[in-house]
C-alpha positions as CSV (number, residue, x, y, z in Angstrom):
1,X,0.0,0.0,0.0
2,X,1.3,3.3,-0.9
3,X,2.0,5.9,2.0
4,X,-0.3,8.3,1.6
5,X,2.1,11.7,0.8
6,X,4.0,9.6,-2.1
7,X,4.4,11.6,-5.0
8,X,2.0,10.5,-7.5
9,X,1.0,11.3,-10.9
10,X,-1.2,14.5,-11.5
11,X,-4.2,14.7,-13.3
12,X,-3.7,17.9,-15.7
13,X,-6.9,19.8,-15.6
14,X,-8.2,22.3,-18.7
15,X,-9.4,25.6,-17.7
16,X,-12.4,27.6,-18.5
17,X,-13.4,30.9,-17.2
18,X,-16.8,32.0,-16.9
19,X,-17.7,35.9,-16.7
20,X,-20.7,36.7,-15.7
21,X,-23.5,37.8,-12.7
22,X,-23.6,35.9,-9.5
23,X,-27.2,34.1,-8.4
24,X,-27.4,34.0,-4.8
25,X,-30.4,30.8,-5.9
26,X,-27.6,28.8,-7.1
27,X,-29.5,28.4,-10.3
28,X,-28.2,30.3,-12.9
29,X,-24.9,32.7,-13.4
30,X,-21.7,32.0,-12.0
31,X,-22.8,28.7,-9.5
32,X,-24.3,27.1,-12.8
33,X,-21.7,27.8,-14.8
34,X,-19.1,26.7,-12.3
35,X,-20.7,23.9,-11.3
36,X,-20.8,22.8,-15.1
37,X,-17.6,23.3,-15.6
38,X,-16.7,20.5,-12.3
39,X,-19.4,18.1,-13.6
40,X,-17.7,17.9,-17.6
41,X,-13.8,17.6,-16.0
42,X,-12.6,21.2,-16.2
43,X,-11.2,23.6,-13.9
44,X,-13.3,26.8,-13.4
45,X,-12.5,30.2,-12.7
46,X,-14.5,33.4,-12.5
47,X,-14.8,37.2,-12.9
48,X,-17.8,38.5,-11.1
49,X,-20.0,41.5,-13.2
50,X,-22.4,41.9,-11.1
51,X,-24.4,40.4,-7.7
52,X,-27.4,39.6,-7.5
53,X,-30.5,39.1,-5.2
54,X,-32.0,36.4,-7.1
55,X,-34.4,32.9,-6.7
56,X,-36.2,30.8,-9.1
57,X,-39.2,33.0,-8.5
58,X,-37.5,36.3,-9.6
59,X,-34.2,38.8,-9.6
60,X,-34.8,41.3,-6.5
61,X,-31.6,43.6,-6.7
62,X,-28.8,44.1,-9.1
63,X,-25.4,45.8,-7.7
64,X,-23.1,45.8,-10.5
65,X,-19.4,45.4,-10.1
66,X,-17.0,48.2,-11.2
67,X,-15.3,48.2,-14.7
68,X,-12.0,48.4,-12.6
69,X,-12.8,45.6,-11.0
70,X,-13.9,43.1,-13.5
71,X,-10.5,44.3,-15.0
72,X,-8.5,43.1,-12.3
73,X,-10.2,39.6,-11.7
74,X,-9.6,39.1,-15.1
75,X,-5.8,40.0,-15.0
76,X,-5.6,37.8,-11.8
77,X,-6.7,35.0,-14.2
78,X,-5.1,35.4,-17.3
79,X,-1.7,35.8,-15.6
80,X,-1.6,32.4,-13.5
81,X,-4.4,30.2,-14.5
82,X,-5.1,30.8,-18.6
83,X,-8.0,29.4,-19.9
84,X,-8.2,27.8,-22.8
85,X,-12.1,28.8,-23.7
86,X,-14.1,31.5,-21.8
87,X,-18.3,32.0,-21.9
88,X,-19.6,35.4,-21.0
89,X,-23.1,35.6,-19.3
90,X,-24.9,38.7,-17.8
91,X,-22.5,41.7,-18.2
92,X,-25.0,44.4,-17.5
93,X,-23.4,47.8,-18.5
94,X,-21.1,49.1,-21.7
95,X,-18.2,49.4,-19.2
96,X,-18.0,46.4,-17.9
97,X,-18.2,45.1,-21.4
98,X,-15.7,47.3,-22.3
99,X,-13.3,46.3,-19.4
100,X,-13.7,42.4,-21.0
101,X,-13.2,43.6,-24.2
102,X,-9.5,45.3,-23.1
103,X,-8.9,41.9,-21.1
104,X,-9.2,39.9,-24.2
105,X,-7.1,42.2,-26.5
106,X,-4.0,39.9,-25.0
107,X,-5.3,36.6,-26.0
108,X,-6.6,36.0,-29.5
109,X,-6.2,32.8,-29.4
110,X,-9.1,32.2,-26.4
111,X,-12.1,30.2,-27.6
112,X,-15.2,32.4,-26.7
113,X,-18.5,31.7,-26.5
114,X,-20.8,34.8,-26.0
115,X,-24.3,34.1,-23.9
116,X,-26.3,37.3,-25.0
117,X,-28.0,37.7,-21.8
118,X,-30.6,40.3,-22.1
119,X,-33.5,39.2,-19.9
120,X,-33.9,36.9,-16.8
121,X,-36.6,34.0,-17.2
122,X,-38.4,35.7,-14.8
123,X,-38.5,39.2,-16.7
124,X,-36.4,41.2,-15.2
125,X,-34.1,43.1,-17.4
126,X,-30.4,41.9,-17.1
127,X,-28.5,44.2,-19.7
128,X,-28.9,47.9,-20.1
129,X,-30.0,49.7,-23.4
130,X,-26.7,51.4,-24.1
131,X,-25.1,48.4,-23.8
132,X,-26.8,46.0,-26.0
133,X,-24.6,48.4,-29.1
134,X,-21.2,47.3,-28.0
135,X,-22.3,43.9,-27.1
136,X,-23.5,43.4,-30.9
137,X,-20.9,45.5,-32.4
138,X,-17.6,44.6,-30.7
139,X,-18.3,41.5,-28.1
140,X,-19.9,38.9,-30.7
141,X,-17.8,39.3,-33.5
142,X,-14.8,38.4,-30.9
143,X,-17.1,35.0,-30.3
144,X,-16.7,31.6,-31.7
145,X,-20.1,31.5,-31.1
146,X,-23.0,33.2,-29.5
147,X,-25.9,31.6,-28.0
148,X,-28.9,33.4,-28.3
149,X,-32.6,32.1,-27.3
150,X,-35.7,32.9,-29.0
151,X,-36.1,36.3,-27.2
152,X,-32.5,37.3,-27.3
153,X,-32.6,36.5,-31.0
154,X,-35.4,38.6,-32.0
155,X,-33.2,41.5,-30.1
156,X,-30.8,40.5,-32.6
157,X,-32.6,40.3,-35.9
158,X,-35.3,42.2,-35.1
159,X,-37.9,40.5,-35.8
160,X,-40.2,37.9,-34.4
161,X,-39.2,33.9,-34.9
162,X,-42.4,32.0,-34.5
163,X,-41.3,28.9,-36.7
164,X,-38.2,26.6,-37.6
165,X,-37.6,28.0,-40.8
166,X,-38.0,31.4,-38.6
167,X,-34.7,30.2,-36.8
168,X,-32.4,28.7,-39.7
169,X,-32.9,32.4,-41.0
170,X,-32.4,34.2,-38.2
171,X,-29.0,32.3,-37.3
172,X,-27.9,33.0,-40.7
173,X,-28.8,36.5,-40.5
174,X,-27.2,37.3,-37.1
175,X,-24.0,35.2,-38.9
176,X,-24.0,37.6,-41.4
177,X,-24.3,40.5,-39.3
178,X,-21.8,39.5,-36.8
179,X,-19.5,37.3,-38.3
180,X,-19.2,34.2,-35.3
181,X,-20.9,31.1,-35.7
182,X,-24.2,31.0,-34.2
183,X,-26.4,28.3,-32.2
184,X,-30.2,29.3,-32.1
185,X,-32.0,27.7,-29.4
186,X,-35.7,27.3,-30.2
187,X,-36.7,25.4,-27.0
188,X,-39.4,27.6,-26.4
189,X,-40.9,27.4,-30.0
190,X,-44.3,27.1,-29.3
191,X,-46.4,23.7,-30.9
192,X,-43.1,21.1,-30.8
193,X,-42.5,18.0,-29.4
194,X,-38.8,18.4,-29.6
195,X,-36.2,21.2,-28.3
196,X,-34.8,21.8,-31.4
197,X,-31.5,24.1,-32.0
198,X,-29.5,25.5,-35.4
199,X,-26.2,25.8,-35.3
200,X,-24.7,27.7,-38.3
201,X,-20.8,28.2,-38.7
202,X,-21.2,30.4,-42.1
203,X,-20.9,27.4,-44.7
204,X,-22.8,24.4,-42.5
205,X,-26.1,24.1,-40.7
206,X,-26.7,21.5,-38.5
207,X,-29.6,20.7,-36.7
208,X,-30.0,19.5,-32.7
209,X,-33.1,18.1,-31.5
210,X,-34.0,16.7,-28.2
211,X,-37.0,15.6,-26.6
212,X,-39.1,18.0,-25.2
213,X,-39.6,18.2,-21.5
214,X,-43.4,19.3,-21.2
215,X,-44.2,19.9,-17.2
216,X,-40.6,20.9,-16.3
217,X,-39.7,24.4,-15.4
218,X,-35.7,25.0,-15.4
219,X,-33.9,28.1,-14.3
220,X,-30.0,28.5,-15.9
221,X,-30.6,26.7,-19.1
222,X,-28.8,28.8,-20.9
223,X,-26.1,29.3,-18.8
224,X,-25.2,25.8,-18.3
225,X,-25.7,25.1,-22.1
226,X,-22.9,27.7,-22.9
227,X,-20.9,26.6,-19.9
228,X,-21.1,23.1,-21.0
229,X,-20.0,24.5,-24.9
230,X,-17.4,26.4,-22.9
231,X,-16.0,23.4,-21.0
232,X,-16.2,21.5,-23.9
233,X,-13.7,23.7,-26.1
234,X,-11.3,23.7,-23.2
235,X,-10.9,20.5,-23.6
236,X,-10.2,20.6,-26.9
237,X,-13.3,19.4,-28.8
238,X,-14.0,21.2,-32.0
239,X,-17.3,23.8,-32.1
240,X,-19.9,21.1,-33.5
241,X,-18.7,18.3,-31.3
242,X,-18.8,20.8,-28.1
243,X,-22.4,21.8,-29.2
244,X,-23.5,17.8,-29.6
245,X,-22.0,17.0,-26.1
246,X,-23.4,20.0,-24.5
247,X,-26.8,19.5,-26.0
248,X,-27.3,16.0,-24.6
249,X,-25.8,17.1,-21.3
250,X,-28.3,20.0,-20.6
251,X,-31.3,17.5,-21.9
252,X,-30.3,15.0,-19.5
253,X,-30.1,18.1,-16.3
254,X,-33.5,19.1,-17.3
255,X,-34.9,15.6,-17.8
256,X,-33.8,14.7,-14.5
257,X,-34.1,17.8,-12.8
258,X,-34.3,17.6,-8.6
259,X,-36.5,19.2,-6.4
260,X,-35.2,22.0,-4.0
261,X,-37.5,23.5,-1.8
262,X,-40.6,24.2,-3.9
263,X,-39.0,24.5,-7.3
264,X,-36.7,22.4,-9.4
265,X,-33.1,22.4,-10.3
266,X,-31.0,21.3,-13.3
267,X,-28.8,17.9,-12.4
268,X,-25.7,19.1,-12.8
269,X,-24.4,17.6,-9.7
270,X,-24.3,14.3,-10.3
271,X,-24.2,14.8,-14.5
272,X,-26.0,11.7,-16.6
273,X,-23.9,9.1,-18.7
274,X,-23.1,11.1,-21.6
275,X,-22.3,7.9,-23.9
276,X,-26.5,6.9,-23.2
């Protein structure tokens, strides 16, 4: 039997940062992403944009953090723990999406997938007007790919998406606009029996469908589907095979979803067999 401070091999971990709000539920933001990140084998780190007073029933306060801050966190990372792919959730302002923006200007080579997050489930507005410009016009044509729902799309295009052939437009549209490759969710398209999402990378469109989960009601969808995406690239897989892992694992959290308290959580604790 080995003692138990011999030297032994070391298990290299990828990293992947996660930049975005903090949900004192646990559901969504920072804890979903980071608990993500632990469940598909990377190491996570953070930069905090903003706190919030949040539960599955609604968001109760916002308190931004500083520009200057969200600057230094992200510093503090890149100098001693670079990741390899990053995800960007709720940034809030057009100075703290500025201050990621100057952060990233030193590594062109980091895999980043953008989460356009505009509005919580529950309504409540999560970026401000003036920032949506910068977001569209200098934070998503840095992205590999941005992940916009239904809602966050028709920000985007401008126009409503009520149909499938709605979506495979709009992704090519916001492609075209923006430049990344883009993954359309239409989970919430109404009159479907499946979850279905488009991802198109400019020259390929490829189609991801799931069963849908009719009686379920998730908070941090989308956050742990980019964080999975995110995780993913870390680890080296190219964009489509990140999307096709990441699609199965959030189908599988909101398939077998937990209860906590009177609500329900994504299973991302103990994460499902991916190879089922």
């Amino acid at each position: 039997m080995n003692h138990p401070n011999a030297r032994a091999a070391r298990t290299r971990l990828a990293i992947a940062l996660t930049i975005a709000g903090s949900d004192s539920g646990g559901g969504a933001g920072i804890q979903a992403d980071l608990k993500t990140f632990a469940a598909l084998g990377v190491h996570g780190t953070s930069a905090v944009t903003c706190l919030t007073a949040q539960n599955p029933e609604g968001v109760f306060g916002i308190q931004p953090t500083t520009a200057r801050m969200v600057r230094d966190q992200l510093e503090a990372i890149f100098s001693t723990l670079p990741p390899t792919a990053a995800k960007t959730g709720m940034l809030y302002s057009a100075s703290i999406i500025r201050a990621v923006l100057q952060a990233l200007e030193d590594h062109p080579k980091l895999k980043l997938v953008v989460d356009p997050v505009m509005v919580a489930t529950s309504g409540a507005k999560l970026l401000k007007l003036e920032a949506i410009r910068i977001l569209c016009d200098q934070l998503i044509p840095r992205a590999l790919v941005v992940t916009p729902n239904l809602d966050e799309a028709e920000i985007l295009t401008g126009r409503k998406l009520k149909s499938l052939d709605d979506i495979r437009e709009a992704a090519r549209q916001i492609h075209a606009t923006h430049g990344c490759a883009v993954l359309l969710k239409g989970g919430h398209l109404a009159d479907r029996t499946t979850a279905t999402d488009i991802l198109f990378d400019g020259q390929r469109e490829t189609q991801f469908e799931a069963p849908y989960a009719r009686g379920v009601t998730t908070h941090g969808t989308g956050c742990t589907y980019s964080a999975a995406i995110a995780a993913e690239l870390a680890k080296g897989s190219p964009l489509l095979e990140a999307v096709e892992t990441s699609k199965w694992f959030i189908t599988q959290a909101i398939h077998t979803s937990q209860r906590i308290g009177r609500h329900t959580v994504l299973n991302t604790i103990q994460p499902p067999d991916l190879e089922d």
